[in-house]
Wavefront OBJ file of the C-alpha trace (Angstrom):
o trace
v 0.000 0.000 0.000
v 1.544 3.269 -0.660
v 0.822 6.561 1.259
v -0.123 9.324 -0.472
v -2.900 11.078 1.463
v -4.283 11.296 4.571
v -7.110 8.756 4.105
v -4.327 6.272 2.648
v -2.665 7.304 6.355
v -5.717 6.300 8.351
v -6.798 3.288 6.519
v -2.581 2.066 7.097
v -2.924 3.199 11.065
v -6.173 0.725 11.331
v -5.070 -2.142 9.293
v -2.062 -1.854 12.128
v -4.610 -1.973 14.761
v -2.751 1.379 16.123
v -4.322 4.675 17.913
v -3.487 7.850 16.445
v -0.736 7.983 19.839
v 0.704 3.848 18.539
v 1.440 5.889 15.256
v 2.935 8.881 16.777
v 5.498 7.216 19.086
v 6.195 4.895 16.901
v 7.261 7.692 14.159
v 9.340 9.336 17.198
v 7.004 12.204 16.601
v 6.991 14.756 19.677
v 5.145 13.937 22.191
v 3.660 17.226 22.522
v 2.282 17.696 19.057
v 2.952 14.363 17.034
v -0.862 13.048 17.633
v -2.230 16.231 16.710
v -0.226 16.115 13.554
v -1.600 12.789 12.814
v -4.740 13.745 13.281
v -4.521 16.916 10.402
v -2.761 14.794 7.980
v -5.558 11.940 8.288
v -7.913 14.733 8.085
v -6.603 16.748 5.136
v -5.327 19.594 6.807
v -1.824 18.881 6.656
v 0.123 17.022 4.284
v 1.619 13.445 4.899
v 5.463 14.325 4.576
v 7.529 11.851 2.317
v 9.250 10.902 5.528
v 5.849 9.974 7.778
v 4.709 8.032 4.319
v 7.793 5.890 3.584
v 7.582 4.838 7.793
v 4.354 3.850 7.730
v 4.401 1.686 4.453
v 7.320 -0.221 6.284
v 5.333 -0.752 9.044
v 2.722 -2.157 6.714
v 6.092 -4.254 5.586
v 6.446 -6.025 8.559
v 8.836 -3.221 10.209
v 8.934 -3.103 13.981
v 10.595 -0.287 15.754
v 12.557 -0.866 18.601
v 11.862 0.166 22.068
v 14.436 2.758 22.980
v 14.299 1.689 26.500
v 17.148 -1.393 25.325
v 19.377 1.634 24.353
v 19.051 4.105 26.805
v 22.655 3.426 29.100
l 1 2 3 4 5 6 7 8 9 10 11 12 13 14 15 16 17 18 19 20 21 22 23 24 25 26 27 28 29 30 31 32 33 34 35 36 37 38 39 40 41 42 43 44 45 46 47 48 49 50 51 52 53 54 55 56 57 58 59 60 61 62 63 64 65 66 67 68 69 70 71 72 73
């Protein structure tokens, strides 16, 4: 599936079985703002950045990200 709106974004996010917050941390999006971003790209009022669309169809891929936590020394 390729990304190339924010309705392609949604539908990707629920075939995931992710909240808008699953899709945000898992992008590394701010926690502050990165669900609210979501959120306007899915709706139309922002675009989906190349970036946001090229994560999201590897997640679709199979790609997991890893939990920082195993990192942080």
């Amino acid at each position: 599936m390729r990304i190339r709106s924010g309705k392609d974004l949604k539908r990707a996010r629920k075939i995931l079985g992710w909240t808008v917050n699953d899709l945000a941390d898992s992008l590394r999006l701010s926690p502050g703002t990165g669900n609210r971003s979501i959120r306007r790209m899915e709706s139309g009022d922002s675009h989906v950045t190349g970036p946001i669309a090229v994560a999201t169809e590897a997640f679709l891929a199979g790609f997991i990200p890893e939990d920082d936590e195993e990192y942080d020394d």
